[in-house]
Phi, psi and omega in degrees: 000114155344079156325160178294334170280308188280298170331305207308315193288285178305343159269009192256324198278014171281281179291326168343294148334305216253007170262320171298324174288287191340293172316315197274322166287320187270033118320285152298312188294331154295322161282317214260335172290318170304325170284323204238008194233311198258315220209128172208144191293142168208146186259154192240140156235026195205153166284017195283332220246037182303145346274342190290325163236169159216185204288159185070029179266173162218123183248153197242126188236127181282084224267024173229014165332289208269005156295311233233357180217160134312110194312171164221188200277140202051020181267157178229140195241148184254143186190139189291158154281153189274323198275315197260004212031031168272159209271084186264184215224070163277140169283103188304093193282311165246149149253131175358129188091322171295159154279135139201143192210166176216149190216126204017064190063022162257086179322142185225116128287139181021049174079332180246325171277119204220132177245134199280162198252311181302023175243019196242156205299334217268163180269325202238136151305147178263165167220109175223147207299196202269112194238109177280116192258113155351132154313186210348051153235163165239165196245123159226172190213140174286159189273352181259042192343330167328313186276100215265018204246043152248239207258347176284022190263152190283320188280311222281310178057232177260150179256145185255151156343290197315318172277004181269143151263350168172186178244130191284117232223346187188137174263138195278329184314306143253049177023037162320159214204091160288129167288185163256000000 
């Protein structure tokens, strides 16, 4: 027959036990929300978006961003292709309300803003007319001009919020840190 002491020892490492396991599951279940609900891995596999990221890089994108901020002008944002729904990778270039066009390799926003195009990944300057962005949409562009699968793409167009899925928030290869 068991003492009043010797019970007392066996129920406290029964719940001891049974807290520590409570703690390690809702632990892990606050990591698998932070890895997989909030912030998620996505691998380039193409080069649009040289020099700044390049292909076999892997980046971490912050998929409740865009509740809670505004995109901004140099943000580079992840959003599906309407046709194949692979994960593409782009730079928010214009915003709702902007002009924006490029004439011999020179970006032009609303006429004033001029971006020399030869500091961007590409060999041949672009040029493409003037394109007026919708309120709440943004214009994006590969850093690689070259490369068409953004918004000067027909399916693809100006991005509504709703259509940005996060903000590229970290490259994993040198834990490069993008800012505002």
């Amino acid at each position: 027959m068991k003492t009043r002491t010797e019970r007392y020892r066996h129920e406290h490492r029964a719940q001891s036990f049974l807290g520590w396991v409570f703690a390690g599951i809702l632990g892990l279940a606050a990591v698998l929300f932070v890895m997989f609900g909030w912030f998620s891995p996505v691998y380039i596999n193409d080069a649009s978006m040289s020099p700044t990221l390049s292909e076999g890089d892997t980046v971490i994108y912050d998929r409740l961003y865009g509740h809670f901020h505004e995109y901004q002008r140099g943000d580079i944002v992840v959003y599906r292709d309407p046709e194949t729904q692979a994960l593409l990778i782009k730079r928010v270039i214009a915003l709702g309300g902007e002009t924006v066009e490029a004439k011999d390799g020179v970006l032009i926003i609303d006429g004033k803003y001029g971006v020399d195009e030869h500091r961007c990944g590409t060999t041949d300057p672009i040029d493409f007319p003037a394109v007026a962005v919708p309120e709440d949409k943004v214009f994006v562009l590969s850093d690689d001009r070259n490369y068409g699968e953004d918004s000067r793409k027909e399916t693809i167009g100006c991005l509504s919020h709703a259509d940005i899925l996060g903000l590229v928030c970290v490259r994993l290869r040198d834990f490069t840190i993008f800012t505002h």
